[in-house]
C-alpha positions in Angstrom: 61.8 -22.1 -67.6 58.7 -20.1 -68.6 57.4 -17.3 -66.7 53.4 -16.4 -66.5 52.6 -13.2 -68.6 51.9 -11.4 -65.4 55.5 -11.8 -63.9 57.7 -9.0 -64.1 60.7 -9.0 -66.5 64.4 -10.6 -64.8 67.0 -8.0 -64.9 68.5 -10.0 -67.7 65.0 -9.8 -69.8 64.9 -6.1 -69.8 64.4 -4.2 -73.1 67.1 -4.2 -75.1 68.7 -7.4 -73.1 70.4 -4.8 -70.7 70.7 -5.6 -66.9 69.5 -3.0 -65.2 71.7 -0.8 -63.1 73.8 -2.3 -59.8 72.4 0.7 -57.8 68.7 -0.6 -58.1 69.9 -3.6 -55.1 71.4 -2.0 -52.5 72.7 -4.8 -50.9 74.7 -5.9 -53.8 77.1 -3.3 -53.2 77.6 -4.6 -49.5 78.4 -8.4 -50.8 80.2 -7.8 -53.8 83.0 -4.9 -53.2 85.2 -4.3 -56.3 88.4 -3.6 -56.2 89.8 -1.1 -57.7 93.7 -0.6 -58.6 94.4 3.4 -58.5 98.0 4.5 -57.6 97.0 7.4 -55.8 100.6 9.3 -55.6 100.9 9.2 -59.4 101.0 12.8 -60.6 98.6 11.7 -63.8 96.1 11.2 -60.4 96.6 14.2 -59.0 95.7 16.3 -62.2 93.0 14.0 -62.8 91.5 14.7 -59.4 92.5 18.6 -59.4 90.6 18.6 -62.9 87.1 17.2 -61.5 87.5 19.1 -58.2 88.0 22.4 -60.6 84.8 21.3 -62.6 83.0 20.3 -59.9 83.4 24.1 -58.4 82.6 25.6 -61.5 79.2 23.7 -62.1 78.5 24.6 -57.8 79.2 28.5 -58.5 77.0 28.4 -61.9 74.2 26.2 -59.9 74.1 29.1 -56.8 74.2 32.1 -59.1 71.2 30.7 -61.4 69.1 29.6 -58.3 66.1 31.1 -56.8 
């Protein structure tokens, strides 16, 4: 199937024959939900999460003390 010089590139056409990002069709997160298989009450979990909550504080407190 050709496409006239004028029509915009598919997702699959892109650049570098990347599909662009999920986020770009909102409504394709509503129809397609992904599961996702994460043993919350594993301790591994927890430290993960207390890591990127730590972080996440950090990079807050830096981002109000350099502000206007």
């Amino acid at each position: 199937p050709q496409r006239s010089p004028d029509a915009s590139p598919r997702p699959t056409e892109t650049p570098g024959g990347q599909q662009e990002a999920k986020a770009a069709d909102p409504k394709r997160g509503e129809e397609e939900e992904e599961e996702i298989d994460i043993d919350l009450s594993a301790p591994e979990t927890e430290r993960a999460a207390l890591s990127i909550q730590g972080r996440f504080r950090r990079f807050q407190k830096r981002k109000k003390e350099s502000g206007p």
